[in-house]
C-alpha positions in Angstrom: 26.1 -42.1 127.0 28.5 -44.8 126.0 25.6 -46.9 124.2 24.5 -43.6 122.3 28.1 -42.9 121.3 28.6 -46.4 119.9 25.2 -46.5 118.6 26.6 -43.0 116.4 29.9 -44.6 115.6 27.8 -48.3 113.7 25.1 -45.8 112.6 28.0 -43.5 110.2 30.3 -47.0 109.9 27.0 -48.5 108.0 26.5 -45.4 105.8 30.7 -45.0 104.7 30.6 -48.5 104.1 27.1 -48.5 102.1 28.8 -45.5 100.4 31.9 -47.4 99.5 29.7 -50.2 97.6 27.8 -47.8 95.9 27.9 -48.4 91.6 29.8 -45.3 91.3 33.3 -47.0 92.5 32.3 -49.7 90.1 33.6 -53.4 90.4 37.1 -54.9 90.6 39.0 -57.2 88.1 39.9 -60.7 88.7 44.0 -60.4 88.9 44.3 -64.6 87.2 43.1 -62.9 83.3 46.3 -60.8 83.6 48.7 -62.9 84.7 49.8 -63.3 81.5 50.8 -59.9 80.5 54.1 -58.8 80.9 53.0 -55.4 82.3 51.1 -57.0 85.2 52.7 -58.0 88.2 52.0 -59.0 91.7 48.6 -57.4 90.9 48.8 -54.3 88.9 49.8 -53.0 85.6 52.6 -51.3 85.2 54.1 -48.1 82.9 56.9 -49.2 80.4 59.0 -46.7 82.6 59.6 -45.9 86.5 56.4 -43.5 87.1 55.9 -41.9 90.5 52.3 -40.4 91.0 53.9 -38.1 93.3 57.5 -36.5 92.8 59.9 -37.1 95.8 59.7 -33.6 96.6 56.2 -33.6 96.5 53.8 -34.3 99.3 50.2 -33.6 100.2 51.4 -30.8 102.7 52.9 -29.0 100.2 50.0 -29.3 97.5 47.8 -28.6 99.8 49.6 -25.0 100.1 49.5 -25.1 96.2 45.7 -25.6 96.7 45.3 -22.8 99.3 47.5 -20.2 97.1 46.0 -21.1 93.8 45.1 -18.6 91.2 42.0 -16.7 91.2 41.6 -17.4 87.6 41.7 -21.5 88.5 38.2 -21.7 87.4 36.7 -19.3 84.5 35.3 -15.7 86.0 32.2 -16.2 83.7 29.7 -18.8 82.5 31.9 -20.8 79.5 29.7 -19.7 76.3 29.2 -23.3 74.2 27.7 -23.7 70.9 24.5 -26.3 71.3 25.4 -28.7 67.9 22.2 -30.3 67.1 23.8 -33.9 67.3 21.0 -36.4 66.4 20.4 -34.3 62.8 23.4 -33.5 61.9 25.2 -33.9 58.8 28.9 -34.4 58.3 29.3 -34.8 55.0 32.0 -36.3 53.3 34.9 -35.4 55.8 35.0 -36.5 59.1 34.3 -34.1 61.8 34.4 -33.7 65.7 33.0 -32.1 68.3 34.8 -31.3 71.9 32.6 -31.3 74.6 35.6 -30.0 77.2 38.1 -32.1 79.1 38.8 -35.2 77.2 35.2 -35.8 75.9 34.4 -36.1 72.1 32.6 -37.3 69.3 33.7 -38.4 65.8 32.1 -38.9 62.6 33.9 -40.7 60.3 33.1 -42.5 57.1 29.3 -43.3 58.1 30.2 -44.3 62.0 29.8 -41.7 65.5 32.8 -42.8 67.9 32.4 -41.1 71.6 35.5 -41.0 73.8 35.7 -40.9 77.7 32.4 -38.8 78.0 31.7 -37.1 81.2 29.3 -34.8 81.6 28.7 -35.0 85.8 31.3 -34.7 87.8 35.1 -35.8 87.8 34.3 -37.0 91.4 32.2 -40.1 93.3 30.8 -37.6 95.4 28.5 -33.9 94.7 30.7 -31.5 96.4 33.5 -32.6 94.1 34.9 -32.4 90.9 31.9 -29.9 89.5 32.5 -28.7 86.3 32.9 -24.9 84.9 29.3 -23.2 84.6 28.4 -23.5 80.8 25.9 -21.9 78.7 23.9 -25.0 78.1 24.6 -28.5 78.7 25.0 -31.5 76.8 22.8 -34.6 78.2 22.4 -38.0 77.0 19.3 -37.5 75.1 21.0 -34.9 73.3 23.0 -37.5 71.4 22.3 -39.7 68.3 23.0 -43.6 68.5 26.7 -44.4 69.4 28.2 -47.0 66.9 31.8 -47.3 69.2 32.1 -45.9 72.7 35.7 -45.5 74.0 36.8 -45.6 77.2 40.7 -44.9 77.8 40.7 -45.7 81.6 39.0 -45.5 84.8 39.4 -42.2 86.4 36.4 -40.1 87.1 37.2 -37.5 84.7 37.0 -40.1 81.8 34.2 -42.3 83.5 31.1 -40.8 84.1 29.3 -43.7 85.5 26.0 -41.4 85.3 26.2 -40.4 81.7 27.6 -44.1 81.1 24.2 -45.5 82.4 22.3 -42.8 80.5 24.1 -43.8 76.9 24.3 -47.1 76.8 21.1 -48.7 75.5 22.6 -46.0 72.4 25.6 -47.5 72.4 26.0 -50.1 70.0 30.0 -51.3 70.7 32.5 -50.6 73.5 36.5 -50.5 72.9 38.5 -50.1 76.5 41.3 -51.3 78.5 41.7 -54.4 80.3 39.9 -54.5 83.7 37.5 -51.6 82.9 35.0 -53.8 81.2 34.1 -55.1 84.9 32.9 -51.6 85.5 30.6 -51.3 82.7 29.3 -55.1 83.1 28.3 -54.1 87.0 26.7 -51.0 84.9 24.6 -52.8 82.2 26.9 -53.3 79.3 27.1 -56.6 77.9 29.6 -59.0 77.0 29.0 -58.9 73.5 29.3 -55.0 73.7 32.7 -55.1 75.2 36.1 -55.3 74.1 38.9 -54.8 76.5 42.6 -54.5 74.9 46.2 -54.7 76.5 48.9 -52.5 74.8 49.8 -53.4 71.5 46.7 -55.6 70.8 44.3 -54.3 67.9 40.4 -54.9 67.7 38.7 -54.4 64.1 34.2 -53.0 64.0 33.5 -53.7 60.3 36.6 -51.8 58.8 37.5 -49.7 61.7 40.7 -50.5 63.5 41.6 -49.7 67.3 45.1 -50.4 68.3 45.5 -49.9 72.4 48.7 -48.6 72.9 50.6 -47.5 75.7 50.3 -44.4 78.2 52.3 -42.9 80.8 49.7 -42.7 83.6 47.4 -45.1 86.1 44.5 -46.0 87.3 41.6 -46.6 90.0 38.6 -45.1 91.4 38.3 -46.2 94.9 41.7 -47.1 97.0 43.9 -49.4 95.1 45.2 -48.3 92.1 46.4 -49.5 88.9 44.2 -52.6 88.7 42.8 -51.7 85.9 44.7 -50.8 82.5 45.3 -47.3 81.4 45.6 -46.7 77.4 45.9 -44.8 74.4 44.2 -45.8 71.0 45.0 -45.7 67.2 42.0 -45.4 65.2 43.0 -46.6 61.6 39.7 -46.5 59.1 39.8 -46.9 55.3 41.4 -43.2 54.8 42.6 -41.7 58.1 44.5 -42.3 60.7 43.7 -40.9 64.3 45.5 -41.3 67.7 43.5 -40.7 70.7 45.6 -40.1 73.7 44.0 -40.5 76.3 45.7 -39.6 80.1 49.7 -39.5 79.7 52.7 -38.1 80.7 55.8 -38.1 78.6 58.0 -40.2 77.4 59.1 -42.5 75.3 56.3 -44.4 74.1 55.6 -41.6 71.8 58.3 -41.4 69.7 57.6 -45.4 69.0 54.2 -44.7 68.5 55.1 -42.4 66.2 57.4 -44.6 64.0 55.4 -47.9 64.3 51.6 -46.8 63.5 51.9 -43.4 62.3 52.0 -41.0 60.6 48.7 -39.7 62.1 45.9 -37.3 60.4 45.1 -36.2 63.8 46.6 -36.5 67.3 44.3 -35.2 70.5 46.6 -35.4 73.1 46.3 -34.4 77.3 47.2 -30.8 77.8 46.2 -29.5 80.8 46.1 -30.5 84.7 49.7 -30.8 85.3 51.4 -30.4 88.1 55.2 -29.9 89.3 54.3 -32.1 92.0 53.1 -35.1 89.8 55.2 -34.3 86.7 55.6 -38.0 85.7 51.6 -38.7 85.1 50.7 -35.7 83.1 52.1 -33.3 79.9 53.2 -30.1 80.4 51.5 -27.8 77.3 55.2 -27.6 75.5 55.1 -31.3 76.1 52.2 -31.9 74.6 53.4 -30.2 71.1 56.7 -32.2 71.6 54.7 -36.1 71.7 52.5 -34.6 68.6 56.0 -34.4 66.6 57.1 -37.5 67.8 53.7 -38.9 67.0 54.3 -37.6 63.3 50.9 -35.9 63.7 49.6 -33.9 60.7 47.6 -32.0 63.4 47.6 -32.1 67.2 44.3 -31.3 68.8 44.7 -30.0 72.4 42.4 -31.4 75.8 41.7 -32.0 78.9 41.4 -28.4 80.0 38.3 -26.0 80.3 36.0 -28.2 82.1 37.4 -29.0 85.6 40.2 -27.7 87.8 42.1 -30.7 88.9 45.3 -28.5 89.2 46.0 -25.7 90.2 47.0 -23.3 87.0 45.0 -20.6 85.5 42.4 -22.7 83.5 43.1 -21.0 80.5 47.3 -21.5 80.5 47.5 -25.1 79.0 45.6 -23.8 75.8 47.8 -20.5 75.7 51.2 -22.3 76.4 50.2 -25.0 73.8 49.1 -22.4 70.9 52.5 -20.3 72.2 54.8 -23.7 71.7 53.0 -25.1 68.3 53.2 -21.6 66.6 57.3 -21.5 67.7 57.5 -25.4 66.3 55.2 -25.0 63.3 52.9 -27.3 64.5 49.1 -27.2 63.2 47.0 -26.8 66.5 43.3 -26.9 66.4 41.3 -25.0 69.3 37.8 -25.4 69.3 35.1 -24.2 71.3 33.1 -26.5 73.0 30.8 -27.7 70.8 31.9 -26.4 67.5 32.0 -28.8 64.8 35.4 -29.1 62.8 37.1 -31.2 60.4 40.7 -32.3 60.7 42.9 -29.9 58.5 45.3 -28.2 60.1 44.2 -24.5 58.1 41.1 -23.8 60.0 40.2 -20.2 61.7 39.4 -20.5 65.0 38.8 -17.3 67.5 40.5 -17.1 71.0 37.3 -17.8 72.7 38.4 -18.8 76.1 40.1 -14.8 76.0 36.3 -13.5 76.8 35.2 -15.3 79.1 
């Protein structure tokens, strides 16, 4: 009996351990590259302020209660209608124009170049019986998408890094801007070196005349068990006529208001506004938040996401977009709320319907 118990207990050691090597955690950074950065230290990167992942009064007991006693309207009641944009044909004419694919993932056109940030399309999870996304009317795949002149990854986590969809798009993918440490990731994955730039805060990285400043976040990082090896970041897109800031994952504070005053004002500024928590208030914006950092930003127009994809908290899925929409109309702040795939342009005066109401 004892040599079939320990021959159970090496056979399911060898498979978590297989499982822990697997691709999907990726690879990690060599800490010497970062030593000299002044927001590394004793082997992680660091947020310009004190940022707890979990508030004091917080612990897993008691949001694993929050869990239990979540709303029933966590996750939409019905399949998420979607409009199917052919992608490889279309035609943006002379504006720029995006399309929101839910969460943080979206495509630009802009002035002759297609610019894809943090696409995931799998799972916001390692494993299956995670991080699932809400049922959709149709799907977006890889093949669905033309060639990708810039690809840009913010940071690590698994709802910004779909290592599947990452394989699937990158013989497309022409360039890749990200933050320092990720690029070992997407070398373990295929990319190359001449593909890949990685940035630390406040350095800037020019594509023919397209400009990418990383900038700071409020947030962190990792996709296995240590965290913050890797860099977490925010971008500021500067082309020939528009400016764009592209938030990324971040709570508030006051990077935004030096953001704001250094590099902007901004055409556009898509900014976090969904899976907040009271127990990790620090790495994530609360909707009214949100509307606060695009003023501070000096953004013409503030473009709400991360919402209506996954539930990685545990509010209503649809009460980031109505608090944000509530909070911009009291501040007078141009919000644009798409539906996933809808194309749109970057004024602030564009009709949009409630969608997410009927579903």
């Amino acid at each position: 009996m004892v040599i079939y118990i320990s021959l159970a207990i090496a056979i399911i050691a060898f498979f978590i351990l297989t499982f822990l090597n697997s691709s999907v955690f990726g690879a990690e950074p060599k800490s010497e590259q970062f030593l000299k950065y002044p927001n590394y230290k004793d082997g992680v990167f660091y947020n310009q302020s004190l940022t707890e992942v979990m508030s004091p009064d917080g612990s897993f007991i008691k949001i694993l209660k929050e869990w239990i006693n979540k709303p029933k309207d966590n996750v939409p009641k019905n399949i998420i209608p979607i409009i199917k944009t052919d992608l490889i044909n279309f035609n943006p004419g002379n504006e720029p124009k995006i399309i929101w694919f839910g969460h943080s993932s979206y495509l630009i056109y802009i002035e002759g170049k297609k610019i894809l940030i943090d696409p995931v399309f799998n799972r916001a999870s390692p494993v299956s019986l995670m991080g699932k996304p809400f049922k959709m009317s149709d799907e977006y795949t890889a093949n669905d998408f033309p060639e990708i002149d810039i690809l840009v990854i913010s940071h690590d986590h698994y709802d910004h890094l779909d290592y599947q969809f990452f394989k699937d798009i990158l013989p497309k993918t022409k360039q890749i801007i990200t933050s320092k440490g990720i690029d070992v990731h997407l070398k373990l994955w295929g990319a190359t070196e001449n593909q890949l730039t990685s940035l630390n805060w406040d350095e800037s990285a020019s594509i023919e005349n397209f400009n990418f400043t990383c900038l700071p976040a409020r947030h962190f990082s990792g996709r296995k068990f240590k965290r913050a090896i890797s860099l977490w970041s925010s971008f500021a897109l500067k082309t020939e006529n528009y400016n764009l800031y592209l938030g990324g994952d971040s709570g508030f504070d006051t990077h935004f208001e030096k953001i704001g005053n250094e590099y902007g004002p901004f055409d556009l500024a898509i900014l976090e506004c969904g899976q907040y928590g009271k127990y990790w208030p620090k790495i994530h914006m609360t909707p009214e938040e949100t509307v606060k950092a695009s003023k501070l930003l000096k953004a013409k127009v503030l473009m709400p996401v991360h919402w209506a994809k996954f539930a990685l908290s545990t509010h209503s899925w649809i009460e980031p977009i109505e608090r944000a929409v509530l909070e911009a109309e009291k501040e007078n702040v141009s919000i644009l709320t798409p539906q996933i795939g809808e194309t749109f342009g970057l004024g602030g005066e564009q009709n949009f319907e409630k969608w997410w109401r009927v579903v």
